[in-house]
C-alpha positions in Angstrom: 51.6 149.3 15.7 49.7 152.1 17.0 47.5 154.5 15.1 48.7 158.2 14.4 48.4 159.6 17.5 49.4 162.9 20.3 49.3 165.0 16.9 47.9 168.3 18.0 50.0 167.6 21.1 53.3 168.0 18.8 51.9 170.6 16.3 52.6 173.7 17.9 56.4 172.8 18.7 56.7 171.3 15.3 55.6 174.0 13.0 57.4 176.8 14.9 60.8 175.0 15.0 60.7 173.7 11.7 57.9 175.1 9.2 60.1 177.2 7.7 62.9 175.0 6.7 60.1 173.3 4.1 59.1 176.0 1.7 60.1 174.1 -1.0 57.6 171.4 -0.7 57.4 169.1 -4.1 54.3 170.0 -5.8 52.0 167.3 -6.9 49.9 168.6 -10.1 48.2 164.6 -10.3 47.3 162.0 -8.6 48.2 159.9 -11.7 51.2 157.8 -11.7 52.4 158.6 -14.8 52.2 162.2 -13.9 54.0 160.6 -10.3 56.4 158.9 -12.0 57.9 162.3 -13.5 57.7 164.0 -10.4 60.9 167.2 -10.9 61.6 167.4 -7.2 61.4 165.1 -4.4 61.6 166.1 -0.1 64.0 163.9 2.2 64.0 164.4 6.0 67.4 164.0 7.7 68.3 163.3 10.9 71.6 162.8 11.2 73.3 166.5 11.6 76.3 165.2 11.4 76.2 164.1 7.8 74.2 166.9 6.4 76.7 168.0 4.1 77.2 164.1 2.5 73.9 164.1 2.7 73.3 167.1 0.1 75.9 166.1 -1.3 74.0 162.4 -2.4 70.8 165.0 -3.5 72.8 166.7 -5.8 74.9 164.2 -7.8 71.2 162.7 -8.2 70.1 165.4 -9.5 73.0 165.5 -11.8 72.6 162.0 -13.1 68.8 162.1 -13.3 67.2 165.4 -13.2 65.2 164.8 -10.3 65.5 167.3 -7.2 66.0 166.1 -3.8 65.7 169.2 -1.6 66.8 168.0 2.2 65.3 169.3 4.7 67.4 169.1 8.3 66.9 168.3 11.4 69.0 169.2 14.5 70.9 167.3 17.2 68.5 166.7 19.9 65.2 168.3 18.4 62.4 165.6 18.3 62.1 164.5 14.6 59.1 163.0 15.3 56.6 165.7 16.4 58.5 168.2 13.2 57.3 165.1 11.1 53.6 165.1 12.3 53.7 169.1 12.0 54.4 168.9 8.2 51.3 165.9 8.2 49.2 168.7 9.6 50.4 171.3 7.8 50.1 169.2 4.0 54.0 169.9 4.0 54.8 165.6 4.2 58.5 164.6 3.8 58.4 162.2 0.6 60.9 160.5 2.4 60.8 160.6 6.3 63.4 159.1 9.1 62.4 156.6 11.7 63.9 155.3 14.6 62.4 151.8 15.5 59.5 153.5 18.1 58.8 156.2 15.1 57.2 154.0 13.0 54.3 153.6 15.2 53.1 156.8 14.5 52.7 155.8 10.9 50.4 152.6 11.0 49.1 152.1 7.7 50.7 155.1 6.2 53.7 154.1 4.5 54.9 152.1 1.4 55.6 148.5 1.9 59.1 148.3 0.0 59.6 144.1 0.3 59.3 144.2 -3.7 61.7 147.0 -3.9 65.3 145.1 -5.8 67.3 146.4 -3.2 65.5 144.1 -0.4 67.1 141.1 -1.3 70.4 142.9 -0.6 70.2 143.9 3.0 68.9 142.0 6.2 69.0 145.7 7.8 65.6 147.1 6.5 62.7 147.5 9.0 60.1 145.0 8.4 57.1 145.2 10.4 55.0 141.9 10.8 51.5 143.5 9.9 53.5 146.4 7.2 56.2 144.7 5.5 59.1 146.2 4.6 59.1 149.9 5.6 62.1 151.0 6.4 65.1 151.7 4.2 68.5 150.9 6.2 71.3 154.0 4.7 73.7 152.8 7.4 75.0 150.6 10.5 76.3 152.2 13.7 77.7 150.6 17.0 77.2 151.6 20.4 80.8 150.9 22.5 83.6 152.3 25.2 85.6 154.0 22.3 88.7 154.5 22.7 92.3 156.4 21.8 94.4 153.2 21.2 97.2 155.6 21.3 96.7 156.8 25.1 96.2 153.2 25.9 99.4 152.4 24.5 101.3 155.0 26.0 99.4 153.9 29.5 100.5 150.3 29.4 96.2 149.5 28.8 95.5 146.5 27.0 91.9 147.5 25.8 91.5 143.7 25.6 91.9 143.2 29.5 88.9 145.2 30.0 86.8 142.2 30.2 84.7 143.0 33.9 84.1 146.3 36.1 87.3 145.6 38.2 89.8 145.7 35.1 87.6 148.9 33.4 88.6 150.1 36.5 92.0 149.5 36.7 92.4 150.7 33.0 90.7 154.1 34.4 93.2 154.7 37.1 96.2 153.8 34.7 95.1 156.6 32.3 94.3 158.9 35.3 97.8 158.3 36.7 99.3 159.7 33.9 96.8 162.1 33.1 99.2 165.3 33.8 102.1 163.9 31.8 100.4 163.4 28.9 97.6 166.7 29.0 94.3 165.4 29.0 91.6 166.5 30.3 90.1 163.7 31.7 90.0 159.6 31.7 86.6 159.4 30.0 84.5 162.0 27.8 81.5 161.9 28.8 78.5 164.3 28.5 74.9 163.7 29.8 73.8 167.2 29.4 69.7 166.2 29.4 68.2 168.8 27.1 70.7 168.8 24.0 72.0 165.6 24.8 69.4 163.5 26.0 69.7 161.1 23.3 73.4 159.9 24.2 72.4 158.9 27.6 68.7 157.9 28.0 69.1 156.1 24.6 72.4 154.7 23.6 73.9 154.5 27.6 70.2 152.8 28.2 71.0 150.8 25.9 74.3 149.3 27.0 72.0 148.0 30.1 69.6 146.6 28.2 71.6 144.5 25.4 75.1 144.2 26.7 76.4 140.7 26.2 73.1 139.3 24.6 72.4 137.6 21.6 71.1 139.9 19.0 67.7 138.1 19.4 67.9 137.7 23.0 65.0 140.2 24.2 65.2 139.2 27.9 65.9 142.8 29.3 63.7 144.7 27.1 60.7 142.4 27.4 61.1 142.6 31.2 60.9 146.8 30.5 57.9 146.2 28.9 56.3 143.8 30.5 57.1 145.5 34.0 57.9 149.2 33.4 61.0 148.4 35.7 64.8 146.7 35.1 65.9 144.0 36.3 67.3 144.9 40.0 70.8 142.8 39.3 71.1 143.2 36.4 70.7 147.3 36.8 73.1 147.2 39.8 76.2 146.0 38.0 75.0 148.8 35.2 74.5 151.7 37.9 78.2 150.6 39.4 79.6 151.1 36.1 78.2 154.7 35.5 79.3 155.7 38.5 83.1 155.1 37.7 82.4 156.6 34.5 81.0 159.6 35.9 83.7 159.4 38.7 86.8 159.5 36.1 85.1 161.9 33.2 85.7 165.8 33.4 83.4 167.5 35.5 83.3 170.4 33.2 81.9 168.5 30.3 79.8 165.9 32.8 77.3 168.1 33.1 76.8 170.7 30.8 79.0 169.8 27.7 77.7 169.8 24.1 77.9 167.1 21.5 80.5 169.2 19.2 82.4 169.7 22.4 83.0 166.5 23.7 83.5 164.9 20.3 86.4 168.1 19.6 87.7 166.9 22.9 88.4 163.7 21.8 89.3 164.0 19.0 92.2 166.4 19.7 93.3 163.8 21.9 92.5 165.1 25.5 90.9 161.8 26.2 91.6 158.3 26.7 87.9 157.4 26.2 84.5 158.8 24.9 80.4 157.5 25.7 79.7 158.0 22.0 79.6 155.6 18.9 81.0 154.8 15.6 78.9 157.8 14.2 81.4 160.3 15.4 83.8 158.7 13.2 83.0 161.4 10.2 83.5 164.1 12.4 87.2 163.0 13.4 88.1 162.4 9.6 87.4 165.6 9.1 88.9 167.1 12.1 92.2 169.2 11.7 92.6 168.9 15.6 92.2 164.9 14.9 95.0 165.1 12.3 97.0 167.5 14.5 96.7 164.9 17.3 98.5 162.4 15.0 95.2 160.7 13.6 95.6 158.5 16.3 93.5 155.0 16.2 90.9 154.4 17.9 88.8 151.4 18.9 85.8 149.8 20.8 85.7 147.7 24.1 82.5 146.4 25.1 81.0 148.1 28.3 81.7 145.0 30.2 79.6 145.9 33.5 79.4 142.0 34.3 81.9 139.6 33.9 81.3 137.8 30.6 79.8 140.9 28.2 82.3 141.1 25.2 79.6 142.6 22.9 78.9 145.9 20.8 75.8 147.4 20.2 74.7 147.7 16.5 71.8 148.4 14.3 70.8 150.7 11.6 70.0 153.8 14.1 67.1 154.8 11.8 65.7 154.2 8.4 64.5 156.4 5.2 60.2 155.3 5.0 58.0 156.3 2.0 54.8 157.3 3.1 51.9 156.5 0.7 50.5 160.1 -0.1 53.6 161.2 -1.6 55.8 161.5 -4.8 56.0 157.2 -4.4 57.5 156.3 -7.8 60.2 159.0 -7.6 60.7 158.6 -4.0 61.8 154.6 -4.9 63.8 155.3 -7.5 66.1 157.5 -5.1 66.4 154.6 -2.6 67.1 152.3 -5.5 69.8 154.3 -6.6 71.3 155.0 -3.1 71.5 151.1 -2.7 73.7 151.0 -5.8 77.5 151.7 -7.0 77.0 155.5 -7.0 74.8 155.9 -3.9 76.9 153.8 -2.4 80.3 155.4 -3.0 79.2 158.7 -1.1 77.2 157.3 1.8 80.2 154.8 2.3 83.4 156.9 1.3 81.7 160.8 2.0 79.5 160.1 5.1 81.5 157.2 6.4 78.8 155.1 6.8 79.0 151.8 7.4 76.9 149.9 4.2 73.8 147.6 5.2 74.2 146.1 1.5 76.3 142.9 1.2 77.4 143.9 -2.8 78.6 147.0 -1.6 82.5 147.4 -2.5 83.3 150.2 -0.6 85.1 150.8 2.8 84.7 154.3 4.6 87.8 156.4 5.3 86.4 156.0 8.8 88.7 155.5 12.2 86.1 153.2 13.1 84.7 151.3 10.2 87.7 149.0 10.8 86.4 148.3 14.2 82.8 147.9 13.5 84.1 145.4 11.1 85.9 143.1 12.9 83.4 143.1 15.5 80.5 142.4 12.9 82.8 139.2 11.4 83.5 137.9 15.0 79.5 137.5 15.4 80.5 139.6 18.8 77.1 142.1 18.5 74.5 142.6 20.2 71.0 144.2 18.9 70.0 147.8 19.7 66.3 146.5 21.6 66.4 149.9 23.5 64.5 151.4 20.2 61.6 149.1 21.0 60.7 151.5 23.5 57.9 154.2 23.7 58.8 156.4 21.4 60.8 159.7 23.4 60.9 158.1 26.8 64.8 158.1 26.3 65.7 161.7 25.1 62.1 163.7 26.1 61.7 166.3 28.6 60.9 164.2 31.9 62.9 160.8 30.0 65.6 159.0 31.2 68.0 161.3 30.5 67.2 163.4 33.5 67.8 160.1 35.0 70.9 159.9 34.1 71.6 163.5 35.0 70.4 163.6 38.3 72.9 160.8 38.6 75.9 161.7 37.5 75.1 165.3 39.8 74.5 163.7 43.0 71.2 164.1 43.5 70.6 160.2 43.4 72.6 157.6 44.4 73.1 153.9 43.0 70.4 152.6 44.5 67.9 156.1 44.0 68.9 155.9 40.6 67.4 152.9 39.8 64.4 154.0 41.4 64.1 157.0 39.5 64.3 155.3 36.4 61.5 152.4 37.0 59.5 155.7 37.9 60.3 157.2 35.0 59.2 154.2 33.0 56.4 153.7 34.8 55.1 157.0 34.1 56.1 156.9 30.3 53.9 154.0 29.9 50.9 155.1 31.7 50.9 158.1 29.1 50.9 154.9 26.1 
């Protein structure tokens, strides 16, 4: 890990986007832990806009059952959690419970709880253990990165989603859709957005992604260690990848390509104007909830690997961040919350109010999700691979100058196959001269 570092870089932005969302900042009268252990109030950092509401939801029926207040303090889509997180270190205003992403924790060397003792452990091989830290990171959910899909528009198409197996039959499932695009009112084949600022995170992270672990054992780190070993991808490899965006790009609406919003492309598909969409099993809480999605006939939906070279018939999953404890805060309370979110009642609103998907193996729960289903089957048939794009420098995916300008520039014209490669070795080369 690395120390804490580029703090004063982030304060500004962090203080002036997000300083006043923490007034309520728990008060610690002692440094005792008795004094700690009764701790009235308690601060958890979300990231995960989409699941605000459960989220608030989960503080309050703890607070009902215990006493203890968990005020949530929210991030947006697309705002660097990261550098709000070092703003409130500055600023004496630390989360008692913080998100991380895989890169995020090394910011915090040293400075949060090791929770390997913590019950809950022994429950989950999801947490983030560090080699030198132990466990740090509490896992609140499992996500999976995949060519999602209307089954129904597949159907009605003649597509087997099974057949997409290569780049020639993704292909040929694009044109059948796109034949009977007209008849059927759609908007476009595939909904896809790579809108850089907002969005950034959806392509220079998860479509990054799909090159990097595609088709690979979950402990397979070939692609990544190449990355960074060499700051570059592997030209082949890449290729294959580049090919595939194209005829994504080439069949999505050009409306949405390049300037559309997360809420709009996910209202898109859910209302059924889409045979396919470049986002994850996360959106499936949005479509539960969707009146267009039940208007459209709460159609099911489904998961085909992005099968850029013959052979890939994997998904991407992982926890796509974790809750951390850091040492300076309300510790005792702070554990006691993560204790109770691993259990029955925890459980029941993570899994059945914010469709998540449970790390825990005792949990009995199944989310009223389109795609827990999915995510399931996949997860029995051993037919996952790892998310090894978070292993990168923190922000080189979704920060200004990442590859999600990359990505853009791509799917605008301004670079072909070949340039696009290009552009994003030089974008990782420059990333990791700034390490």
């Amino acid at each position: 890990m690395k120390k804490l570092n580029s703090i004063l870089g982030c304060m500004v932005l962090a203080l002036a986007v997000f300083l006043s969302a923490c007034t309520k900042q728990a008060e610690t009268t002692s440094a005792t832990s008795d004094i700690e252990e009764s701790a009235s109030e308690i601060t958890l950092l979300n990231i995960k806009a989409e699941v605000t509401d459960q989220i608030k939801t989960l503080a309050q029926t703890y607070e009902a059952e215990t006493g203890v207040h968990v005020e949530v303090l929210e991030v947006g889509p697309g705002v660097d959690a990261q550098a709000m997180i070092k703003g409130l270190y500055l600023s004496d205003q630390m989360p008692d419970i913080i998100a991380c992403e895989a890169s995020g924790f090394s910011n915090w060397e040293g400075l949060l709880l090791d929770l390997s003792d913590e019950e809950w452990a022994s429950r989950t091989s999801g947490a983030y253990v560090d080699e030198n830290y132990g466990t740090i990171g509490f896992p609140y959910t499992t996500e999976a990165i995949g060519l999602a899909y209307n089954a129904d528009i597949l159907n009605k198409c003649g597509v087997n989603p099974a057949s997409i197996t290569n780049l020639d039959s993704m292909r040929a499932a694009f044109e059948a859709v796109d034949a009977n695009k007209e008849a059927l009112g759609l908007d476009g084949v595939v909904d896809c957005c790579v809108e850089p600022v907002n969005l950034g995170w959806s392509s220079g992270n998860h479509l990054f992604g799909v090159y990097v672990d595609s088709g690979l054992s979950r402990d397979d780190t070939t692609y990544i260690d190449g990355i960074n070993d060499n700051h570059a991808v592997d030209a082949t490899r890449f290729s294959n990848y580049a090919a595939m965006m194209s005829l994504i790009y080439q069949y999505s609406n050009p409306d949405m390509l390049l300037s559309g919003d997360y809420d709009s492309q996910v209202a898109g598909f859910a209302a059924g104007k889409y045979a396919f969409i470049t986002q994850g099993s996360w959106i499936g809480a949005s479509l539960a909830a969707s009146d267009a999605y039940k208007a459209a006939g709460s159609f099911e939906v489904g998961m085909a690997p992005y099968a850029f070279e013959d052979g890939i018939d994997t998904i991407l999953t992982s926890s796509p961040s974790w809750w951390a404890i850091p040492k300076e805060g309300q510790t005792e309370a702070a554990k006691a919350f993560l204790q109770w979110c691993s259990e029955d009642a925890g459980q029941k609103i993570l899994v059945e109010q914010a469709g998540f998907v449970s790390p825990f193996t005792d949990c009995q729960y199944v989310a009223d999700d389109p795609f827990a289903p999915v995510l399931s089957a996949y997860l029995s048939e051993g037919k996952t691979s790892s998310w090894h794009w978070m292993d990168l420098p923190s922000g080189v995916g979704s920060n200004e100058g990442g590859l999600c300008y990359c990505f853009y520039r791509f799917a605008a014209g301004e670079d072909d196959a070949n340039t696009f490669m290009t552009d994003i070795n030089n974008t990782l080369e420059t990333w990791y001269a700034k390490q």
